[in-house]
C-alpha positions as CSV (number, residue, x, y, z in Angstrom):
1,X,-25.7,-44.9,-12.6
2,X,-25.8,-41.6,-11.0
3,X,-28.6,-39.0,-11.8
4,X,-27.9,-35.4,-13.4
5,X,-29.7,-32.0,-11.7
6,X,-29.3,-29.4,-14.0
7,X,-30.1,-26.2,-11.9
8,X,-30.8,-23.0,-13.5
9,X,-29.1,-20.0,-12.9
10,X,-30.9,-16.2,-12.5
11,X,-32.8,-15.0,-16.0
12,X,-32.4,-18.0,-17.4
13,X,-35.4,-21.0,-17.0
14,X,-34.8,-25.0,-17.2
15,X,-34.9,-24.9,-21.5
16,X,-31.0,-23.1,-21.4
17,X,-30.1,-26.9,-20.7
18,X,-32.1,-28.4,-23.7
19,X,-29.4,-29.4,-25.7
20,X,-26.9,-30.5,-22.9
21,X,-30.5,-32.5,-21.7
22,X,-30.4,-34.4,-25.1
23,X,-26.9,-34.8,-25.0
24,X,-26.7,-36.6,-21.5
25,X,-30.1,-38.8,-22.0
26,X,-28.4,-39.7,-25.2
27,X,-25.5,-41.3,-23.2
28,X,-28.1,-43.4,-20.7
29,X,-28.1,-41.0,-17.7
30,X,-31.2,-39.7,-16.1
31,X,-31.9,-36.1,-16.5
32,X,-33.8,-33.7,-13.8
33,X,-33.7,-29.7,-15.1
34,X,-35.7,-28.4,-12.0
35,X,-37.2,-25.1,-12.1
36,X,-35.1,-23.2,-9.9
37,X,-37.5,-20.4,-8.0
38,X,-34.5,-17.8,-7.5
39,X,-36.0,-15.9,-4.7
40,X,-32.2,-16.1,-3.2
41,X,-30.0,-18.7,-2.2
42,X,-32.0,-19.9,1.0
43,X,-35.0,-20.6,-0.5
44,X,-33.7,-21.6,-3.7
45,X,-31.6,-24.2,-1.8
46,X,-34.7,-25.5,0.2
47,X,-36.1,-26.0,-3.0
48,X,-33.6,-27.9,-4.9
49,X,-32.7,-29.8,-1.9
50,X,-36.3,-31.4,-1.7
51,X,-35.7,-32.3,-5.3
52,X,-32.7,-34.2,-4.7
53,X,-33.8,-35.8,-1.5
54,X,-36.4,-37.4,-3.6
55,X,-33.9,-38.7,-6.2
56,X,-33.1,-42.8,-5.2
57,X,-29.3,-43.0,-5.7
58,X,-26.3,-40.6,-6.4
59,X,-26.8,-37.7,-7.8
60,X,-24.6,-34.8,-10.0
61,X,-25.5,-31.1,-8.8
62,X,-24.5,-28.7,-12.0
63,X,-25.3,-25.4,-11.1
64,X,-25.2,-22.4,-13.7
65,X,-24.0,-18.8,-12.7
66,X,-25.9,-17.8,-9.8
67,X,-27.3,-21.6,-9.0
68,X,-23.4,-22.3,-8.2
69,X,-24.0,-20.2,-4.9
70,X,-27.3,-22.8,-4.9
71,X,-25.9,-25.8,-5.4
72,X,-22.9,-25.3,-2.8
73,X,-25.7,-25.2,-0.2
74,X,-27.7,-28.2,-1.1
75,X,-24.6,-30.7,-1.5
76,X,-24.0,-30.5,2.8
77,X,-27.8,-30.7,3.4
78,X,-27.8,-34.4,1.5
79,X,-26.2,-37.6,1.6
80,X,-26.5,-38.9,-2.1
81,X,-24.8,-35.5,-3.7
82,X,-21.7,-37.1,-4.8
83,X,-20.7,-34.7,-7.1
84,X,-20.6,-30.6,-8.1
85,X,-20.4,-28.9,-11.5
86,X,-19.8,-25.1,-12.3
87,X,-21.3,-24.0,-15.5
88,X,-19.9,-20.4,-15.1
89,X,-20.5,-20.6,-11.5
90,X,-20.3,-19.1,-7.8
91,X,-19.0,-21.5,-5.6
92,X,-19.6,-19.8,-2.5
93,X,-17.8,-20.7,0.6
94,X,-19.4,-20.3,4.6
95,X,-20.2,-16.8,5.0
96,X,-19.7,-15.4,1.7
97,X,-22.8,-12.8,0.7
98,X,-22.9,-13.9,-3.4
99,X,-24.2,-9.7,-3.8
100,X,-20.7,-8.6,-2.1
101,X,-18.7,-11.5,-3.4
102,X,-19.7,-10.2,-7.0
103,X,-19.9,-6.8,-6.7
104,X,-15.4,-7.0,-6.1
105,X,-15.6,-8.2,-10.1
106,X,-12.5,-6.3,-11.8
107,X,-14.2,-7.6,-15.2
108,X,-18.3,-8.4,-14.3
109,X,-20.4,-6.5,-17.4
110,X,-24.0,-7.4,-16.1
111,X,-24.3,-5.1,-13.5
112,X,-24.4,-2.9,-15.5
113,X,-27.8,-4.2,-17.7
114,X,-29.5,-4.8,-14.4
115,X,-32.5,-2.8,-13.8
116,X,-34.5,-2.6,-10.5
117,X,-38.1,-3.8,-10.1
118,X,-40.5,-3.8,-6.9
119,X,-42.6,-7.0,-6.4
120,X,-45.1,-7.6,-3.4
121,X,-44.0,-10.6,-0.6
122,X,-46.3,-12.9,0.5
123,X,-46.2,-11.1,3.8
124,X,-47.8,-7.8,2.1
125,X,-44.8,-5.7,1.9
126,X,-42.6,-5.1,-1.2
127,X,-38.9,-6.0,-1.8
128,X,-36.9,-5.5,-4.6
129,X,-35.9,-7.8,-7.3
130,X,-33.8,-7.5,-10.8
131,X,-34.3,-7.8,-14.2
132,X,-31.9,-7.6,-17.1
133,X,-32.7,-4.4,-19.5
134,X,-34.1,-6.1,-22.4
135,X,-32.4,-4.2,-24.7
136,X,-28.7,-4.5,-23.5
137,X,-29.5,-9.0,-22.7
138,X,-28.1,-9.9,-25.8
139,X,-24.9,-7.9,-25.5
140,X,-24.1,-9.0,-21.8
141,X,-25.6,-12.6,-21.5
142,X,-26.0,-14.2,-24.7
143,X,-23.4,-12.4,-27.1
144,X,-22.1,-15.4,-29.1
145,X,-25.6,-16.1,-29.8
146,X,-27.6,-15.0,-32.9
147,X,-29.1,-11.6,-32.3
148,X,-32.8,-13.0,-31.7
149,X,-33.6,-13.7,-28.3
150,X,-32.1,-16.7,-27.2
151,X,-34.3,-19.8,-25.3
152,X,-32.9,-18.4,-22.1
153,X,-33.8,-15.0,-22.4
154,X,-36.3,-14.1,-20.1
155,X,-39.7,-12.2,-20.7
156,X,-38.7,-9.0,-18.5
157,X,-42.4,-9.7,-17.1
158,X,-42.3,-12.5,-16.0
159,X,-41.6,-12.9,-12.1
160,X,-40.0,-16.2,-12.1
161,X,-37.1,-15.7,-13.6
162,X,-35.9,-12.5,-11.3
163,X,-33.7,-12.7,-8.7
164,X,-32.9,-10.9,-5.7
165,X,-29.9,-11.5,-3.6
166,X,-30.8,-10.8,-0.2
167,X,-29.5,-14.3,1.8
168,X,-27.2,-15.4,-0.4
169,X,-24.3,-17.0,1.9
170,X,-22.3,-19.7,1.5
171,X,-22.7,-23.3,3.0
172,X,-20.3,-24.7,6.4
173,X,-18.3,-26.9,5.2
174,X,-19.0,-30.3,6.3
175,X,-16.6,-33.4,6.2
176,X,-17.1,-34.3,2.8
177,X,-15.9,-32.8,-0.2
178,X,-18.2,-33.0,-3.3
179,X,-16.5,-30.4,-5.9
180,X,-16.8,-31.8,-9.4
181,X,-15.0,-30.0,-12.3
182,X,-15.9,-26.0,-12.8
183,X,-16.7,-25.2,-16.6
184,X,-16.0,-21.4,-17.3
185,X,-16.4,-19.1,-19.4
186,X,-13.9,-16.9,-21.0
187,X,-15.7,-13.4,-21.3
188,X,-17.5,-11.0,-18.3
189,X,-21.4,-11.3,-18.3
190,X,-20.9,-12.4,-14.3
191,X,-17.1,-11.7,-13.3
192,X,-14.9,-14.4,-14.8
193,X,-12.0,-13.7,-12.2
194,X,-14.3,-14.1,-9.6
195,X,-15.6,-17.5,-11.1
196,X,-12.1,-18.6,-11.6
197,X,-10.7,-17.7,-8.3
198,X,-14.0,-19.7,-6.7
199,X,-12.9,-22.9,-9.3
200,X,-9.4,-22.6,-7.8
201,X,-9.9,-22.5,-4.6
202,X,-12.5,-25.6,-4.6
203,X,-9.8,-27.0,-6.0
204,X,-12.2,-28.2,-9.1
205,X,-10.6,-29.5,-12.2
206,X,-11.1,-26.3,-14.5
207,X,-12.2,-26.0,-18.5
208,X,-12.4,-22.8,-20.1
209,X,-13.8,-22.2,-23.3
210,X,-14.7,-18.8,-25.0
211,X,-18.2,-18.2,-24.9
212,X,-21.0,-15.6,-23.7
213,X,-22.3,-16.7,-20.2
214,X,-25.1,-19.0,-21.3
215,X,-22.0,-21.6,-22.3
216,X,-24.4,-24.4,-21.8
217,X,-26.3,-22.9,-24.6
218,X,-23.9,-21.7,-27.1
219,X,-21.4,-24.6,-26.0
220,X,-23.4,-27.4,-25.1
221,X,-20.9,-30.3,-26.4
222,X,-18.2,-28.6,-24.2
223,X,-20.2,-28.5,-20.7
224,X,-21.7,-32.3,-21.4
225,X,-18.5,-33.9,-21.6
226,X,-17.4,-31.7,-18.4
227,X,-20.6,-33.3,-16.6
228,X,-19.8,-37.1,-17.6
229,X,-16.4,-36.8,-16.7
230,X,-18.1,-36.1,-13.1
231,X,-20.6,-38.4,-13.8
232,X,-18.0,-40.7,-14.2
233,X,-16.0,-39.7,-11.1
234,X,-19.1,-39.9,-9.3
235,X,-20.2,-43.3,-10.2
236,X,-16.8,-44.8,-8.9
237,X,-16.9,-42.6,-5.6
238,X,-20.7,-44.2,-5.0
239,X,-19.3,-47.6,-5.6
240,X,-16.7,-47.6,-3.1
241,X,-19.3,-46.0,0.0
């Protein structure tokens, strides 16, 4: 039985997959929510990639918004990734920038909640992250929630759930294909054309449902049964290696 990586996207922490965690243990499978770093794809990748390296047999990558650009980058770098999920996702392609890639959006709303913030590097100069405006999260990334912040929703100070998109390029493409079915969403927190012209051109199986970004949260029964149907698929393709 394959294992499932839940990965994170940007202002968002490992509890936006809580219910979807439940969901998928509840059906047998073996359940990693890493806690994705998001200092930028590179890093981020590095990251993930040791987790899954460390994972004994086949493994599901499901990525959520910005971990999409993640995930694309880990699958080449491993050999038991034998499948890809989009959760509202970037699937990035070889040398796509994720920051220029979005910012081409003809319907993307969170751009315009995102707030600049200076943080120091651990080589003693400063770089700039973002944050979400507090007061505009709910409208923009959470909408078909209830009003009260949601689990995702970050604490503005809290470092680890920023992002800054620096290095945030897509993988080579290797000789093995691992796209697994794309689940979007419907409305504009992250550019749904953009999502949707990424899904097609992966050539993912594609299932759209109206929801705020956090689908995973607000539609968790939706994006479950999109991740054992690659599950699934995945089982079979590890069987036949």
């Amino acid at each position: 039985m394959v294992t499932i990586v839940l990965v994170h996207g940007a202002f968002a922490d490992g509890s936006s997959w809580n219910r979807v965690i439940e969901l998928l243990l509840n059906k047998g499978y073996g359940v990693v929510a890493p806690s994705n770093p998001l200092r930028g794809v590179e890093h981020d990748s590095a990251y993930v990639t040791s987790v899954v390296e460390q994972i004994a047999g086949p493994v599901i990558l499901v990525g959520h918004s910005y971990a999409g650009a993640v995930i694309s980058n880990v699958a080449p770098k491993t050999g038991n990734v034998v499948g890809l999920v989009f959760v509202a996702a970037f699937a990035t392609d070889e040398g796509e920038r994720l920051g220029d890639v979005t910012g081409t959006s003809k319907d993307a709303i969170l751009g315009t909640a995102l707030v600049p913030q200076n943080y120091p590097t651990d080589k003693g100069d400063i770089a700039v992250e973002l944050v979400v405006d507090p007061a505009h999260m709910h409208e923009v990334f959470a909408a078909d929630l209830p009003a009260a912040p949601p689990p995702c929703s970050p604490q503005p100070s809290d470092p680890s759930r920023l992002l800054h998109l620096t290095n945030c390029l897509g993988p080579r493409r290797g000789g093995r294909s691992s796209r697994g079915p794309s689940s979007q969403q419907r409305t504009r927190p992250a550019g749904t054309d953009i999502v949707r012209q990424m899904a097609q051109r992966a050539g993912a199986k594609i299932t759209e449902v109206d929801s705020s970004h956090v689908v995973m949260v607000s539609h968790p029964e939706v994006v479950t049964d999109v991740i054992l149907d690659a599950a699934r698929a995945g089982e079979l393709a590890a069987a036949t290696r």
